[in-house]
Jmol script that loads the backbone (N, CA, C; Angstrom):
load data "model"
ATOM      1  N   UNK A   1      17.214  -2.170 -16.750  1.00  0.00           N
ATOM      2  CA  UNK A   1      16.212  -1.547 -15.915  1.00  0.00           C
ATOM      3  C   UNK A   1      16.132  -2.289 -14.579  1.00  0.00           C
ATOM      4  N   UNK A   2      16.009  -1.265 -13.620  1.00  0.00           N
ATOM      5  CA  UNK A   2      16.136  -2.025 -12.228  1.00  0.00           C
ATOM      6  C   UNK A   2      14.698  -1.916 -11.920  1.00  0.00           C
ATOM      7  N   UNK A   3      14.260  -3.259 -11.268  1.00  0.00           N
ATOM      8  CA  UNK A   3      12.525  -3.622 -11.009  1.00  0.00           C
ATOM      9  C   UNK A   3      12.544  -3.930  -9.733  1.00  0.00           C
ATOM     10  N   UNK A   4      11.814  -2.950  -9.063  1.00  0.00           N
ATOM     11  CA  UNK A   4      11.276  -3.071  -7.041  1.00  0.00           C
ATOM     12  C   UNK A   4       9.797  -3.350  -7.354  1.00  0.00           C
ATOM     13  N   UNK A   5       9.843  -4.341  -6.307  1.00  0.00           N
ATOM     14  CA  UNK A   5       8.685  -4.648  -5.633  1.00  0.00           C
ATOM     15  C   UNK A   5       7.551  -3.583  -5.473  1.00  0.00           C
ATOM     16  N   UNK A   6       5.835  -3.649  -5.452  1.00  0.00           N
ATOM     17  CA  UNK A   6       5.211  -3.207  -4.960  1.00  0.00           C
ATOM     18  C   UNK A   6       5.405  -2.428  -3.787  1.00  0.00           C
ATOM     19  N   UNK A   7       5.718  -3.134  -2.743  1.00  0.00           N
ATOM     20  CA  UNK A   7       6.019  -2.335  -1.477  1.00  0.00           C
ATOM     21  C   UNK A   7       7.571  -1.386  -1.404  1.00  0.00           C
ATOM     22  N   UNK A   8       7.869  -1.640  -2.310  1.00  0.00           N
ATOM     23  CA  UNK A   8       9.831  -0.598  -2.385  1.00  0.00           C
ATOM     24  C   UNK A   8       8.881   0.262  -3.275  1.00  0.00           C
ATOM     25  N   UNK A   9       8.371   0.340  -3.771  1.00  0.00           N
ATOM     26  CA  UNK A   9       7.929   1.060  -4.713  1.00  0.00           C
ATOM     27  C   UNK A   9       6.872   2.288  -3.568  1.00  0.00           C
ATOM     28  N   UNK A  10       6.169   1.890  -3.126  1.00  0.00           N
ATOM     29  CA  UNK A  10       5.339   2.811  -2.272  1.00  0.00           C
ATOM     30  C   UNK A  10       5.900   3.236  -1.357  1.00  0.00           C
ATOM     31  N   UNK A  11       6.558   2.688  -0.564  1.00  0.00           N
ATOM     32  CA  UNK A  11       8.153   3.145   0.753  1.00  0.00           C
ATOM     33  C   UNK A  11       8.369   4.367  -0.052  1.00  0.00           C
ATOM     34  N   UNK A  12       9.170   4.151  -1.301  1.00  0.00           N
ATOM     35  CA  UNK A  12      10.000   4.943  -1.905  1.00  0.00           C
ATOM     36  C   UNK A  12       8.901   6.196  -1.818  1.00  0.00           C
ATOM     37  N   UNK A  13       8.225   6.028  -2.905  1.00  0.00           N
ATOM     38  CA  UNK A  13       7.384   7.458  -3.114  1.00  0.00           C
ATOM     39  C   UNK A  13       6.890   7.899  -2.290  1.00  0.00           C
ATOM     40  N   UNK A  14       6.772   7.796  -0.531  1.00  0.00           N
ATOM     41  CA  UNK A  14       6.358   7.797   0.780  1.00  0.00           C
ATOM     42  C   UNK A  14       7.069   8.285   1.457  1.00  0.00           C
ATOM     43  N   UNK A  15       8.432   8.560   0.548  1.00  0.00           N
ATOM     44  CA  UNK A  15       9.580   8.942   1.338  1.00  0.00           C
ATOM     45  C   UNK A  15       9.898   8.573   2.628  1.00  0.00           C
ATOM     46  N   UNK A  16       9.731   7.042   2.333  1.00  0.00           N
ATOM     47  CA  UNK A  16      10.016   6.321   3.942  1.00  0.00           C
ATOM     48  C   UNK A  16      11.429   6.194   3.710  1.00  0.00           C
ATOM     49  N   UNK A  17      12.196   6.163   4.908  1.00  0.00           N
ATOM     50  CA  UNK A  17      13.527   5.897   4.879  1.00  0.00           C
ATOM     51  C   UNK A  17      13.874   4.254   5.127  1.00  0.00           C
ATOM     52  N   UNK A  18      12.592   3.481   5.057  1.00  0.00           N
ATOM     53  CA  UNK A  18      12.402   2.109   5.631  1.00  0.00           C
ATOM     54  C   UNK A  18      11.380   1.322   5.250  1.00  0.00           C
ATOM     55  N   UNK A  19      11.376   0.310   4.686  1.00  0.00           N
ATOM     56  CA  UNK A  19      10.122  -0.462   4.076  1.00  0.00           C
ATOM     57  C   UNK A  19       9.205  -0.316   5.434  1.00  0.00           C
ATOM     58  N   UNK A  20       9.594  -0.584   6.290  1.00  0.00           N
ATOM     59  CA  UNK A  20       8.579  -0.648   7.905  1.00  0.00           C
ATOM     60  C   UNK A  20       8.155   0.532   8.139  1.00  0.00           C
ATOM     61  N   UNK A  21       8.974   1.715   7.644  1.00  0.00           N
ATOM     62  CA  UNK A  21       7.739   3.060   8.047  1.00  0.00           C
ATOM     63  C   UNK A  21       6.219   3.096   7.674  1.00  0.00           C
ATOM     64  N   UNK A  22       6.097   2.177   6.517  1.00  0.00           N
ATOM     65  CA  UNK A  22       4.823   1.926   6.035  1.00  0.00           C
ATOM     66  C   UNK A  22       3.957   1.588   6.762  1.00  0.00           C
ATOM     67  N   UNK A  23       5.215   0.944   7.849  1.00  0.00           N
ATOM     68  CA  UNK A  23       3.702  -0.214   8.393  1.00  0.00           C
ATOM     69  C   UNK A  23       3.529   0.700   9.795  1.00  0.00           C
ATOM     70  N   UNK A  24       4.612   0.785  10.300  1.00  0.00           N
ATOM     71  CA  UNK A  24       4.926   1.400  11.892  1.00  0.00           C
ATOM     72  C   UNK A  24       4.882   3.337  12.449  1.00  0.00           C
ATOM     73  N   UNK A  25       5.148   3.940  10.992  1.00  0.00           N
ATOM     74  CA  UNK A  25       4.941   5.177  11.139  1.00  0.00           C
ATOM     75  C   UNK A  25       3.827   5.909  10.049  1.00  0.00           C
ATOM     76  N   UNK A  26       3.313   6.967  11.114  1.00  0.00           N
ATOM     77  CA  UNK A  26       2.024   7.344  10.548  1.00  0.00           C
ATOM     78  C   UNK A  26       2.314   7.896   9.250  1.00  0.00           C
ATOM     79  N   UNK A  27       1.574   7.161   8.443  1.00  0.00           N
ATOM     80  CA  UNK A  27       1.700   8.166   6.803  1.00  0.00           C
ATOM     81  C   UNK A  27       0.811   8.570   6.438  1.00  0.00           C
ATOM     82  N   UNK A  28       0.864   9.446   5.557  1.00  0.00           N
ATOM     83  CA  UNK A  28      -0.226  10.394   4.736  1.00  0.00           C
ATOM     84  C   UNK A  28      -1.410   9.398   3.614  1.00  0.00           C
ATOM     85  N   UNK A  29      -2.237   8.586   4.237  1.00  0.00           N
ATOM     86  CA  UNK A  29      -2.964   7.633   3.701  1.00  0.00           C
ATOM     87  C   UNK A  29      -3.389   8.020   2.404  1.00  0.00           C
ATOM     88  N   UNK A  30      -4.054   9.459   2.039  1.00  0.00           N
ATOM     89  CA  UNK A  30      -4.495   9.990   1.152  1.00  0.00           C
ATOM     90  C   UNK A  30      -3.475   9.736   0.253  1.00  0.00           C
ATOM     91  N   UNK A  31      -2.336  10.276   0.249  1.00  0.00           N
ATOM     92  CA  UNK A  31      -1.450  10.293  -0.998  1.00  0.00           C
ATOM     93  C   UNK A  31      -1.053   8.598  -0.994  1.00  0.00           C
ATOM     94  N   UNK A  32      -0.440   7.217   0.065  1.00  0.00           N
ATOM     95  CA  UNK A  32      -1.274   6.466  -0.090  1.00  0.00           C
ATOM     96  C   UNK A  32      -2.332   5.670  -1.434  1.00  0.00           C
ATOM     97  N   UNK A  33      -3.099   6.047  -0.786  1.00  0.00           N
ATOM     98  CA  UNK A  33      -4.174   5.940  -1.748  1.00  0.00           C
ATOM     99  C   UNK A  33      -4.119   6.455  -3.342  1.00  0.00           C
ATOM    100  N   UNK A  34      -3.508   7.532  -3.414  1.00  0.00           N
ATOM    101  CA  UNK A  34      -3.736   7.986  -4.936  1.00  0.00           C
ATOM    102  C   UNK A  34      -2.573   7.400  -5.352  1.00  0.00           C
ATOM    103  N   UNK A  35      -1.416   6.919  -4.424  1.00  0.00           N
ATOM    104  CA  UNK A  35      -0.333   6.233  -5.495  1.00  0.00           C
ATOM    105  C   UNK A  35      -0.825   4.462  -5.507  1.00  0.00           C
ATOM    106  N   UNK A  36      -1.319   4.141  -5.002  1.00  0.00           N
ATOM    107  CA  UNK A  36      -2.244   2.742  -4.707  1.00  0.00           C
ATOM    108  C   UNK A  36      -3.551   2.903  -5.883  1.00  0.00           C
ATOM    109  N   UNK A  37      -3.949   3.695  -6.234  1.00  0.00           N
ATOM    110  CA  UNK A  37      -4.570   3.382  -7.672  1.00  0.00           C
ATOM    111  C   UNK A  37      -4.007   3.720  -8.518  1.00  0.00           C
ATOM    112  N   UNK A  38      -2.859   4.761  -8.883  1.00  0.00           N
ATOM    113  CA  UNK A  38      -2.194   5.184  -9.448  1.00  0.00           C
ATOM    114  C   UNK A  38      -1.649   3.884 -10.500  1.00  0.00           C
ATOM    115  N   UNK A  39      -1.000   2.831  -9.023  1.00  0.00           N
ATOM    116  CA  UNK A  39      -0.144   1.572  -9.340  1.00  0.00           C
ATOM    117  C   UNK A  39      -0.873   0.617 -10.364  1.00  0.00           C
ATOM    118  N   UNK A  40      -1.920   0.766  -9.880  1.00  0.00           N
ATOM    119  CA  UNK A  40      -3.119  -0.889  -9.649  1.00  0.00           C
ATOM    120  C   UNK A  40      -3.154  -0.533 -11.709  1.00  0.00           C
ATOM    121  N   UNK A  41      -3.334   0.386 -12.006  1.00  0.00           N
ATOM    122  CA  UNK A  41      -3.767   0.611 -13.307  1.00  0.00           C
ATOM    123  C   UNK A  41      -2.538   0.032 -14.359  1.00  0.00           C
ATOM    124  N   UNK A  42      -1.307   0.607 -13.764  1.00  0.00           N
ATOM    125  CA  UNK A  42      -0.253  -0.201 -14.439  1.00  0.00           C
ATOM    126  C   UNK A  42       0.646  -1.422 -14.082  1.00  0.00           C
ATOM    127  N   UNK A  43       0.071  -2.670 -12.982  1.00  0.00           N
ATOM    128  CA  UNK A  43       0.540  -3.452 -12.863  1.00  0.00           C
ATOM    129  C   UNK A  43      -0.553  -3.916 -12.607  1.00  0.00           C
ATOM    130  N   UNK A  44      -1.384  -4.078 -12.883  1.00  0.00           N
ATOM    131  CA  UNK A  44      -2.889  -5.161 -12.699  1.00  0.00           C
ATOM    132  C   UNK A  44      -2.690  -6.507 -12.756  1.00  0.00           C
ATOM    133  N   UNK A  45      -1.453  -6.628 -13.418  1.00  0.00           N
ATOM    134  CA  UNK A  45      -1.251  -8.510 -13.587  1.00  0.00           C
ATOM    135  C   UNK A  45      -0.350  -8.921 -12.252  1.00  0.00           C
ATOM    136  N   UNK A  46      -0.100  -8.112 -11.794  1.00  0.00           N
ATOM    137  CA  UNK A  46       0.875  -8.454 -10.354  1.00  0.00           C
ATOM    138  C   UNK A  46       0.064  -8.790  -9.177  1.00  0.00           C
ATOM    139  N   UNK A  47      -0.150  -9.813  -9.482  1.00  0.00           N
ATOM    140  CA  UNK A  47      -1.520 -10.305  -8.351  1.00  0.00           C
ATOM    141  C   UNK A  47      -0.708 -10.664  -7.090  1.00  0.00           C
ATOM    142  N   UNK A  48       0.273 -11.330  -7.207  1.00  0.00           N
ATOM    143  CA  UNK A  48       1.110 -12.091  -5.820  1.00  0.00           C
ATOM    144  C   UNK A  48       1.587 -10.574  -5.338  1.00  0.00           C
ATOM    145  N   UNK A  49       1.898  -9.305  -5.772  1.00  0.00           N
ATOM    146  CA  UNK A  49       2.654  -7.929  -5.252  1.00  0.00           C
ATOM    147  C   UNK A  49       1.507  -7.515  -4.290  1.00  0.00           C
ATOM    148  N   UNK A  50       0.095  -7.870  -4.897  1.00  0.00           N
ATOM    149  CA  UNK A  50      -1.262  -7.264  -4.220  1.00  0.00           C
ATOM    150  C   UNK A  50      -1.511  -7.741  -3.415  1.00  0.00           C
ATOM    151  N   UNK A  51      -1.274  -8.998  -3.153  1.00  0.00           N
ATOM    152  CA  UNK A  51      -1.761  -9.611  -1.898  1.00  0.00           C
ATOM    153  C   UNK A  51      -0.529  -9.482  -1.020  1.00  0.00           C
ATOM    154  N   UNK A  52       0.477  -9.395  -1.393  1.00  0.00           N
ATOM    155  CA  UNK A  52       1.327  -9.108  -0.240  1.00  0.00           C
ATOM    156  C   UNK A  52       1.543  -7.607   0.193  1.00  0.00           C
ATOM    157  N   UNK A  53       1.443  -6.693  -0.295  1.00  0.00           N
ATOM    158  CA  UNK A  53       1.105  -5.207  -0.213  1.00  0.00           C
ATOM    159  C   UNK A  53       0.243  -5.367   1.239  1.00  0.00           C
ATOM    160  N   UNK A  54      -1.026  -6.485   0.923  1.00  0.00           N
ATOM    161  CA  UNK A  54      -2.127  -6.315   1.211  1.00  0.00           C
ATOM    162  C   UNK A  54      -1.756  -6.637   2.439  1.00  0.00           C
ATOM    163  N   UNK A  55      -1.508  -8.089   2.927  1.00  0.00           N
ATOM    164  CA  UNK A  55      -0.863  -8.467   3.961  1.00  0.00           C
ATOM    165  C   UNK A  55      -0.273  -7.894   5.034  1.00  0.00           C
ATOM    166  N   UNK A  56       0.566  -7.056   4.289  1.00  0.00           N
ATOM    167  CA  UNK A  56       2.270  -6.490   4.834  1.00  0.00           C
ATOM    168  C   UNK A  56       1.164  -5.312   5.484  1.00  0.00           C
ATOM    169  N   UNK A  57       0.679  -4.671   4.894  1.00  0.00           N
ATOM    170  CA  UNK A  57      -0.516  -3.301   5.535  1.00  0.00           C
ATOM    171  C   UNK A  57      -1.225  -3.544   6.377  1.00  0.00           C
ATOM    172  N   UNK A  58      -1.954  -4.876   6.193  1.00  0.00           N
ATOM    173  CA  UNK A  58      -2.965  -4.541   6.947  1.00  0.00           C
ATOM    174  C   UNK A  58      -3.298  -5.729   7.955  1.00  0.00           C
ATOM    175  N   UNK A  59      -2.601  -6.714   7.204  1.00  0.00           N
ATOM    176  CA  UNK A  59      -2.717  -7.884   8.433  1.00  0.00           C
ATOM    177  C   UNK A  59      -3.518  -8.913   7.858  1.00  0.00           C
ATOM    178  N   UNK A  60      -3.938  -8.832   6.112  1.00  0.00           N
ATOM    179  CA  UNK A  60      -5.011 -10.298   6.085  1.00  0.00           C
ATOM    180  C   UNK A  60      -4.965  -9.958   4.309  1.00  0.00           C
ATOM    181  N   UNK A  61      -5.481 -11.127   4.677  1.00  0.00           N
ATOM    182  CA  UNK A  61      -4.661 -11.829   3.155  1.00  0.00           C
ATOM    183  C   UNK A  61      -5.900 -11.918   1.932  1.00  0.00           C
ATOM    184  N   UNK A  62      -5.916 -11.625   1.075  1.00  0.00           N
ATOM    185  CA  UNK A  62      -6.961 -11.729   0.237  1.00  0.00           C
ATOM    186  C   UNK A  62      -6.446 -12.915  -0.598  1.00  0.00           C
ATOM    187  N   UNK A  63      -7.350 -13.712  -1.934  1.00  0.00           N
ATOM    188  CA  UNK A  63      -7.528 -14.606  -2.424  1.00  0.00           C
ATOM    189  C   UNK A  63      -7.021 -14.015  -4.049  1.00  0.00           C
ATOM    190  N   UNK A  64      -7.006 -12.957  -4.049  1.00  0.00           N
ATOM    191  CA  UNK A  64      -6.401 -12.235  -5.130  1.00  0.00           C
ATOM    192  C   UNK A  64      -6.147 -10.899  -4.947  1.00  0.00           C
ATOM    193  N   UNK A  65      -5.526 -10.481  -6.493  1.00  0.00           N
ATOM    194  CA  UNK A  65      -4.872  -9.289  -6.220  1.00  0.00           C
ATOM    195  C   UNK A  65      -6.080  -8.067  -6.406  1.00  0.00           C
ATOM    196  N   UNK A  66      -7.344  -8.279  -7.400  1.00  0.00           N
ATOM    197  CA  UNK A  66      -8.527  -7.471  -6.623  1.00  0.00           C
ATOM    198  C   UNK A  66      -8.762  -7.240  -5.621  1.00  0.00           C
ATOM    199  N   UNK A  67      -9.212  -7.955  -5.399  1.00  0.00           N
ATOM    200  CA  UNK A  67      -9.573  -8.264  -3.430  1.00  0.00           C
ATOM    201  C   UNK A  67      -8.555  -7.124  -2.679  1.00  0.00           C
ATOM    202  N   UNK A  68      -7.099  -7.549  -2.977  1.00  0.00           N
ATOM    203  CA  UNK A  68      -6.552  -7.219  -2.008  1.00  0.00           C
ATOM    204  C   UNK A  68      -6.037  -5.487  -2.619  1.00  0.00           C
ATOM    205  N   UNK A  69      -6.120  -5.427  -3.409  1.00  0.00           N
ATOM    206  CA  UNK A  69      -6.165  -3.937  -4.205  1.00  0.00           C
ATOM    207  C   UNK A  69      -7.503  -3.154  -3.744  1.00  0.00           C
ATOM    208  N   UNK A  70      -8.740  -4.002  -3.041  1.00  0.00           N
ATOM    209  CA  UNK A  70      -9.863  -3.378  -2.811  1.00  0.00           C
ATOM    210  C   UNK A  70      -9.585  -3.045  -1.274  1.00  0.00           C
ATOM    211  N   UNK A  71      -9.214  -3.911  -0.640  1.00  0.00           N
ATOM    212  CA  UNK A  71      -8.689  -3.460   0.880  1.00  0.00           C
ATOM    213  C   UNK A  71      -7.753  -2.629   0.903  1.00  0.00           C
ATOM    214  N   UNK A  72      -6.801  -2.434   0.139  1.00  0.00           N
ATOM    215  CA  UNK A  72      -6.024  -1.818   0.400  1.00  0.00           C
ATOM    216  C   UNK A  72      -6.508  -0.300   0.052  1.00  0.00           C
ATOM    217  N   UNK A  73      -7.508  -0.056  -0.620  1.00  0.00           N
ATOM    218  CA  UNK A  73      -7.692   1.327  -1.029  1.00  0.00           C
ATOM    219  C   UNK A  73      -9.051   1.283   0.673  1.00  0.00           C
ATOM    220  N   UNK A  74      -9.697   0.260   1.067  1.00  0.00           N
ATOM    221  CA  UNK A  74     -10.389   0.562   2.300  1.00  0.00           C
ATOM    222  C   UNK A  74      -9.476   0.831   3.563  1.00  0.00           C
ATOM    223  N   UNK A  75      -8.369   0.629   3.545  1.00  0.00           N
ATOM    224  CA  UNK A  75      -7.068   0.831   4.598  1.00  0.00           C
ATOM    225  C   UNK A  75      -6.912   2.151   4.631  1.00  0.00           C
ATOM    226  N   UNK A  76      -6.891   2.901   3.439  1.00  0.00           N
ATOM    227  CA  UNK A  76      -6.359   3.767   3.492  1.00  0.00           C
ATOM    228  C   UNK A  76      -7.404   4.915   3.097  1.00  0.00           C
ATOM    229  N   UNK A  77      -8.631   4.443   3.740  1.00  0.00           N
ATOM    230  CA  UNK A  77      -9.953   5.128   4.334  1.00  0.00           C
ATOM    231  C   UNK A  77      -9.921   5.443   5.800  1.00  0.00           C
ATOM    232  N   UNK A  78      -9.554   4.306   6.409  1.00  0.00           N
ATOM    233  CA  UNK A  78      -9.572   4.184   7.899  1.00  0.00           C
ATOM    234  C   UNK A  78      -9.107   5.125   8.598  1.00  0.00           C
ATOM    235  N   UNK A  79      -8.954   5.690   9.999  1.00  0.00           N
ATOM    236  CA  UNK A  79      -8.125   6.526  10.861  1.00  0.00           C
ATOM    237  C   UNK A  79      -7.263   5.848  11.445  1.00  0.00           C
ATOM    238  N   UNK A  80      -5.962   6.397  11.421  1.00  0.00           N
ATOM    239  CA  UNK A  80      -5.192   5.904  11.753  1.00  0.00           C
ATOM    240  C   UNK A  80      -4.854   6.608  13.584  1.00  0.00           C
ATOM    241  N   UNK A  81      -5.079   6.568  14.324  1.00  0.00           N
ATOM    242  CA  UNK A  81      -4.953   6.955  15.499  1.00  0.00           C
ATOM    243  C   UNK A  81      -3.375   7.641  15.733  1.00  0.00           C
ATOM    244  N   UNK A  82      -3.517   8.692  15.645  1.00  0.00           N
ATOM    245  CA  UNK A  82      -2.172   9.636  16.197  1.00  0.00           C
ATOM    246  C   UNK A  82      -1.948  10.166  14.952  1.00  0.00           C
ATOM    247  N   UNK A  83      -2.702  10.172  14.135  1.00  0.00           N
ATOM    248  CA  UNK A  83      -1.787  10.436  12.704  1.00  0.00           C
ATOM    249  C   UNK A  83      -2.179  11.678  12.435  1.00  0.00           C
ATOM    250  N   UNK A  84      -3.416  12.501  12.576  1.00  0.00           N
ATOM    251  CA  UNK A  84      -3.776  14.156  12.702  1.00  0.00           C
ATOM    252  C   UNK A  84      -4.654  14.123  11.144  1.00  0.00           C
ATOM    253  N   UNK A  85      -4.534  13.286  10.764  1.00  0.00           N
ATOM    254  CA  UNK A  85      -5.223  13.370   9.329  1.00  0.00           C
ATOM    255  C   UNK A  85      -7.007  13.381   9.412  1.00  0.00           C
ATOM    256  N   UNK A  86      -7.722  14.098   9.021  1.00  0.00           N
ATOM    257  CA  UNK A  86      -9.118  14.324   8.763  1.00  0.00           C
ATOM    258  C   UNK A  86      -9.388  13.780   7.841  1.00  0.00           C
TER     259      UNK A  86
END
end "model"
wireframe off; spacefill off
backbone 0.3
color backbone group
């Protein structure tokens, strides 16, 4: 069995052609989000994947992988400027 990272893992299903589209091109936060709790339920022990998810998104670092599983679902509340999403 071949095992990707948190962030190859969301690229992928994001149909980014690039781990950096995540960060640099506008994505569909909502879906986002439902694959970001989707995850959290079956890798809950991957605390170091969460904080770097967390990081890599948004720019700041949480103290765990709660924390940073909790920002990351507030990230992907936010407006993203240019992105057309309501």
């Amino acid at each position: 069995m071949i095992e990707i990272s948190l962030l190859e893992y969301l690229a992928l299903k994001m149909n980014c052609e690039y781990l950096s589209d995540l960060r640099y091109k506008p994505v569909c936060k909502k879906r986002l989000r439902y694959l970001i709790s989707e995850t959290y339920a079956h890798k809950s022990g991957e605390e170091a994947e969460w904080i770097e998810a967390c990081v890599y998104l948004t720019g700041e670092r949480k103290n765990t992988g709660a924390k940073a599983y909790e920002r990351l679902l507030q990230f992907c509340e936010e407006e993203t400027p240019g992105s057309g999403e309501e």
